[in-house]
Each structure stands twice: as C-alpha cells, then as structure tokens.
KEZAVO-197841 format. One record per residue (C-alpha): residue in one letter; x, y, z. Coordinates in Angstrom, 1 decimal, decimal comma. Layout:
N
<atom type="A" px="X" py="Y" pz="Z"/>
...
//
This chain:
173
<atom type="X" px="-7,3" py="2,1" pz="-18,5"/>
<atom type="X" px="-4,6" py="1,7" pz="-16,2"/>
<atom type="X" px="-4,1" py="3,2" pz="-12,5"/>
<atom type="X" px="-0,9" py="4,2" pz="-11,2"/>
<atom type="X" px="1,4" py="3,8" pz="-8,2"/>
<atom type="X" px="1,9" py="7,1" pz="-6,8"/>
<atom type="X" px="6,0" py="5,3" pz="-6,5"/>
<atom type="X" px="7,1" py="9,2" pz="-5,4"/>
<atom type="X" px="5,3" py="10,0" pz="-2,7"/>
<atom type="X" px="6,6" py="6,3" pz="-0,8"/>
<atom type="X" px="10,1" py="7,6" pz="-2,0"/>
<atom type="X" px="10,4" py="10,9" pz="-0,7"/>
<atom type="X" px="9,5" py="9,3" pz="2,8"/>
<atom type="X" px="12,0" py="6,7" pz="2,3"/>
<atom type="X" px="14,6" py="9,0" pz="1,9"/>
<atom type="X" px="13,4" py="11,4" pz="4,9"/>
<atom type="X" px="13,6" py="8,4" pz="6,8"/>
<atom type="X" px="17,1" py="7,5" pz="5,8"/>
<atom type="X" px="18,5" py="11,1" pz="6,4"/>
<atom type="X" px="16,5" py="11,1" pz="9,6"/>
<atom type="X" px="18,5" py="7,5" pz="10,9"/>
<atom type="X" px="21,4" py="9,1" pz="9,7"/>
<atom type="X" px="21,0" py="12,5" pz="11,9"/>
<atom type="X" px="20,2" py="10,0" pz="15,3"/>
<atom type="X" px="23,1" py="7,8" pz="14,6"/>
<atom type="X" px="25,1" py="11,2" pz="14,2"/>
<atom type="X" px="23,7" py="12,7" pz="17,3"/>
<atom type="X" px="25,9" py="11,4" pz="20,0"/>
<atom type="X" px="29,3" py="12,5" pz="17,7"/>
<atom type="X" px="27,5" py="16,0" pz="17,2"/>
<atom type="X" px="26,8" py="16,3" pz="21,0"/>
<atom type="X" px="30,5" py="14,9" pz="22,2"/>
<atom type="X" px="32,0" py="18,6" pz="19,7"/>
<atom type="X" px="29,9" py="20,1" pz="22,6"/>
<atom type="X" px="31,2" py="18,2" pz="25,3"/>
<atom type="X" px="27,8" py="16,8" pz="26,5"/>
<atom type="X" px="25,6" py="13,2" pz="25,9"/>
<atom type="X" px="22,6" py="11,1" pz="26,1"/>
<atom type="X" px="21,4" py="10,0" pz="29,4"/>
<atom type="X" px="20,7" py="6,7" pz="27,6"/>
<atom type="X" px="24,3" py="6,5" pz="26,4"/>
<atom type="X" px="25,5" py="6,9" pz="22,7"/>
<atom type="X" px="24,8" py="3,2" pz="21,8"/>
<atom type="X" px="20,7" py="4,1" pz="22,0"/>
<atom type="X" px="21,2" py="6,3" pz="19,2"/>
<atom type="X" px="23,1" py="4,1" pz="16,6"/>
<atom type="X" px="20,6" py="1,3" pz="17,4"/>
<atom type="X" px="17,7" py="3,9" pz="16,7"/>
<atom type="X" px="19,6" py="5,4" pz="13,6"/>
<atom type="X" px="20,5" py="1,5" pz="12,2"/>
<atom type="X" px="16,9" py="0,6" pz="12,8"/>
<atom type="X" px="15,3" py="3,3" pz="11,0"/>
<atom type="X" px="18,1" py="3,0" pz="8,2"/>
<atom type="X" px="16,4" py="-0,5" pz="7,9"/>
<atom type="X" px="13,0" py="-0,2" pz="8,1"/>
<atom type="X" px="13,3" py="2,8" pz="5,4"/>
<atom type="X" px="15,9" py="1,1" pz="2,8"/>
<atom type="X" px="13,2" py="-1,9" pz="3,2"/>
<atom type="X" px="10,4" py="0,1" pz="2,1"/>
<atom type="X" px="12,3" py="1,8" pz="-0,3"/>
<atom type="X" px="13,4" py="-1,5" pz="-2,0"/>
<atom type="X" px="10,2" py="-3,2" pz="-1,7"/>
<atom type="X" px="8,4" py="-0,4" pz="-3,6"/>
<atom type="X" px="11,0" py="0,0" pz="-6,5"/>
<atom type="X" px="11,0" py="-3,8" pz="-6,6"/>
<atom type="X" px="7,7" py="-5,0" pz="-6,7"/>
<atom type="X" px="5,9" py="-4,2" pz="-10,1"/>
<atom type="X" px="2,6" py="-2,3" pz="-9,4"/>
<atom type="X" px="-0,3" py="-2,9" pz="-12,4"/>
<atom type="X" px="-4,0" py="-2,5" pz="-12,1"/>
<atom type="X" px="-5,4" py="-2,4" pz="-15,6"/>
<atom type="X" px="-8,9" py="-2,5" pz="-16,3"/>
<atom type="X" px="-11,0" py="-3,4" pz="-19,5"/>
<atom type="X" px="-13,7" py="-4,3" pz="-21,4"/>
<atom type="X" px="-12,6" py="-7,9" pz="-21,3"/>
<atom type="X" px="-11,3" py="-7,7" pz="-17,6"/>
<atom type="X" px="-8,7" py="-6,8" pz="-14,9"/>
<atom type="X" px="-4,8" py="-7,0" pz="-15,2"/>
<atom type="X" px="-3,7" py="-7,3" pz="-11,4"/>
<atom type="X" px="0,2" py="-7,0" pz="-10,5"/>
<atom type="X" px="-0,1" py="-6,5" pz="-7,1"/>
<atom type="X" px="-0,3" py="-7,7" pz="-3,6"/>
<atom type="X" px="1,5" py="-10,6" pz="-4,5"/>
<atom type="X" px="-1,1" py="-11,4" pz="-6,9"/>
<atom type="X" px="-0,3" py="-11,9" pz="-11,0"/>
<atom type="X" px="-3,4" py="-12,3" pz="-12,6"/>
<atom type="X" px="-5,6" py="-11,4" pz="-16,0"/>
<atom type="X" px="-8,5" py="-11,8" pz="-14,8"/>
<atom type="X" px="-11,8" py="-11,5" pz="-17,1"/>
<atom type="X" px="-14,7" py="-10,1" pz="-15,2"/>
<atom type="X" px="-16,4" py="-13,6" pz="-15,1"/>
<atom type="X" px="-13,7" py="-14,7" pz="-12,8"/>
<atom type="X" px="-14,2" py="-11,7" pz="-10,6"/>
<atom type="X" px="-17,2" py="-11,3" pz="-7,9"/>
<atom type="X" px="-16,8" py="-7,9" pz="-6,9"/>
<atom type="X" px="-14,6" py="-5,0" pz="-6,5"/>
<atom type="X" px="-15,0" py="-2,7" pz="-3,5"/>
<atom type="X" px="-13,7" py="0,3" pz="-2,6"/>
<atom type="X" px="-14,0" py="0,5" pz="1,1"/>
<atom type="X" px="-12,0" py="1,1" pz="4,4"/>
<atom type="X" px="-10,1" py="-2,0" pz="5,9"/>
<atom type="X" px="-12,2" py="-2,9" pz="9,4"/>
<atom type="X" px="-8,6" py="-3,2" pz="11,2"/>
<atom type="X" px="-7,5" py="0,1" pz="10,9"/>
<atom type="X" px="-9,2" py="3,3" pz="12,3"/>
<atom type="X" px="-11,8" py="4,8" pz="10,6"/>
<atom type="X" px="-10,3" py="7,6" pz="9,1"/>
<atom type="X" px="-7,8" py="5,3" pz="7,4"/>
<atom type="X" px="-8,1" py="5,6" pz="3,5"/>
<atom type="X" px="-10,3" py="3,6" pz="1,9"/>
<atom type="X" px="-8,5" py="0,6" pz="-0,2"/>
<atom type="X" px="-9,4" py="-1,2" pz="-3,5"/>
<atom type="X" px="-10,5" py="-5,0" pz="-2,6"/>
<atom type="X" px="-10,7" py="-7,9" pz="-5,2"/>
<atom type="X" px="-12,9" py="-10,1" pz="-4,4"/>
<atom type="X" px="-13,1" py="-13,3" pz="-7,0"/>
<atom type="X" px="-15,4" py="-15,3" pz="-8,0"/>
<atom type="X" px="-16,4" py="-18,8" pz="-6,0"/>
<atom type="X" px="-14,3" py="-21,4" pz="-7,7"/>
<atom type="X" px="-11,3" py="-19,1" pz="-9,2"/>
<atom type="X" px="-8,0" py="-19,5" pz="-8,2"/>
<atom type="X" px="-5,3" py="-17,3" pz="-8,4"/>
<atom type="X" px="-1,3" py="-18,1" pz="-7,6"/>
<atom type="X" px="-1,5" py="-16,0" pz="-4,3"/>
<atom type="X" px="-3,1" py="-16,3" pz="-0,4"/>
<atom type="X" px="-5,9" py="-13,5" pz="-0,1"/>
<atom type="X" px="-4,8" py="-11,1" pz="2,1"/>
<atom type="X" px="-8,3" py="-9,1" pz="3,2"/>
<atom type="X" px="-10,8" py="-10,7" pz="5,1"/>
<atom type="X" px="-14,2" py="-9,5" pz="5,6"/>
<atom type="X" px="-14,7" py="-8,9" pz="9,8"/>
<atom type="X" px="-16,7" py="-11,5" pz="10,5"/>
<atom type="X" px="-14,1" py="-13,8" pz="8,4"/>
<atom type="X" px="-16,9" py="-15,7" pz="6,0"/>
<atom type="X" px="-15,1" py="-14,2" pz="2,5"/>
<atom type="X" px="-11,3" py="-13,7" pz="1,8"/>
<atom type="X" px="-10,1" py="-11,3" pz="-1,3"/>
<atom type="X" px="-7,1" py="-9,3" pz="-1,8"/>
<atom type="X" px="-6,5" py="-5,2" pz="-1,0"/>
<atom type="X" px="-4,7" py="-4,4" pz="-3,6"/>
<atom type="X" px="-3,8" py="-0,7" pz="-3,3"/>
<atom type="X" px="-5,0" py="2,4" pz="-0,7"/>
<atom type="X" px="-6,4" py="5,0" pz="-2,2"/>
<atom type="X" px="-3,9" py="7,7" pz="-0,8"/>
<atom type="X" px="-1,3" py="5,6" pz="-2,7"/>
<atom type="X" px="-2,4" py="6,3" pz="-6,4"/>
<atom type="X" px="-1,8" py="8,5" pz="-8,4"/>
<atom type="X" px="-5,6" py="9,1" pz="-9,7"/>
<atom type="X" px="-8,1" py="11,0" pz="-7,3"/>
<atom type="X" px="-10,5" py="8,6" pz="-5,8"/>
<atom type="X" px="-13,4" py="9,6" pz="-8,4"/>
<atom type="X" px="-11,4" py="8,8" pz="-11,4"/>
<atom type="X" px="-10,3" py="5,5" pz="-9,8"/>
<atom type="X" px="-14,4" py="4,7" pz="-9,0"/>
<atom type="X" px="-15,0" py="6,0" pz="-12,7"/>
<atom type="X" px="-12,9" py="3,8" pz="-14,0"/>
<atom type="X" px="-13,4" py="0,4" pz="-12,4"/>
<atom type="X" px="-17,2" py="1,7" pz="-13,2"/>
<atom type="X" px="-16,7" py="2,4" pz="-16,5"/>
<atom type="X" px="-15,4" py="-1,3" pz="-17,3"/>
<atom type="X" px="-16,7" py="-3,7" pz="-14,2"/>
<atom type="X" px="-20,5" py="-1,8" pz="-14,1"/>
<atom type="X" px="-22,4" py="-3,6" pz="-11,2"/>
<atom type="X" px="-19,4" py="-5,3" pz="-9,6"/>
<atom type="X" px="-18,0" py="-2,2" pz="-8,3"/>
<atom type="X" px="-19,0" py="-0,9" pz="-5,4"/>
<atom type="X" px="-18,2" py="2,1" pz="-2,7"/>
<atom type="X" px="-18,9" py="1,0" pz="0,1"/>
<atom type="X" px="-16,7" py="4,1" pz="2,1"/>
<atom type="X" px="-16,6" py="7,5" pz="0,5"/>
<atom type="X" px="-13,5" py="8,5" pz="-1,0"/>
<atom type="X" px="-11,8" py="11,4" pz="0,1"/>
<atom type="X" px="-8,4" py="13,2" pz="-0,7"/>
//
C-alpha cells in the first residue's frame, strides 16, 4: 500500500510565496504613484521580493523534482525519499517510528523515521539522529505532509511491518 505526498499543499505555498516577493518587489513603484517611500529606501524591498522569489521557486522545484514513494508490503518497504532509493525487505529494516524530531518544538508534527538494520547499507547519509546521537536513520516524510491521516499511515506500516512499527508521539491532524 502506498502513501502519498500531499505535492498540493507545498504548492499552493509556493506560489503565495512567489506572488507575495512579487507584491514587496512592487511596493516601492506602487508607493512612488502616491508620491511617498520606504524609510529603508526602495532597494530593501527588491532584495526582500528577489529573496523570497528564491527561496519559493526553490521549494517549488525541489518538491516537483524529487520523486516521493513510500510503499509498503508483505515482503518489505519501497523508499523514494530523503535522498534515499531503496527496496528494502523487512529483514533489512530495525524499526519504523513515528515520532516527533527532538530538534524542533514539541508541537512540531510527528515524522516517519527508518531506522535499518545493523549491517545494511543504503546509497544515502542518514539524516535523523537519535538525541543522545548513539543511532542514525532517516526521516522520511512529516506527517502534516501526507496525504493519509496519521491513523491510516500507522495502520498501514502496521498492517505490513507488525512489531517494528512503533508510535512513539501521538499523531494528530
């Protein structure tokens, strides 16, 4: 059963932020109709508007870009994510968790963490470390960013890993 990419959601703020760089770098034009301007001068608000024009077309191509796949099975996971291209059969992996990454605040949505089996290797540098630092794995996805609720994504892995999934922060949406 496959989970999905919610691709739409990381989109439509793309694009608010591209309409929003465009409306500061207009600002200083729409302000000199009126015969006024920024205290900060006019070049402060292209700056701002070509930054968030950016930061926004970045995202925007890094999500339509990268392929998003997270597949599980009887016989294993299919991983396309995080930099990570695996098929992984559930020997190779130790543990899945769904639980909030310690860096960010905690109401920050929980994430989906690979964790693989000692002695598997995998074409990619882990990317999640546990807080004290003694195990590395992979986030793959937040939960916010799917399309399934956060019960149907637990189900799921469930359904196919059995003991290796666990919740270790409860999901919410």
């Amino acid at each position: 059963m496959s989970l999905h990419r919610n691709t739409g959601k990381v989109v439509r703020t793309s694009l608010v932020m591209l309409l929003l760089s465009a409306l500061a770098a207009g600002l200083p034009s729409l302000l000199a109709l009126v015969d006024r301007e920024f205290v900060l001068g006019p070049w402060f608000w292209y700056l701002t508007g070509a930054v968030m024009a950016v930061f926004s077309l970045g995202s925007l191509y890094s999500t339509l870009r990268h392929e998003f796949r997270l597949e599980a099975a009887d016989t294993g996971l299919v991983v396309r994510c995080a930099e990570i291209k695996a098929d992984l059969p559930w020997s190779s992996v130790a543990a899945v968790t769904i639980e909030r990454p310690h860096y960010l605040d905690g109401n920050a949505s929980p994430a989906v963490i690979l964790w693989l089996a000692p002695g598997v290797e995998v074409k990619a540098k882990p990317n999640y470390r546990t807080k004290d630092g003694s195990r590395a794995g992979f986030q793959l996805i937040s939960l916010d960013d799917l399309v399934e609720s956060p019960d149907e994504v637990v189900a799921t892995l469930r359904r196919y890993g059995g003991e290796k999934v666990a919740v270790l922060a409860r999901p919410t949406r």
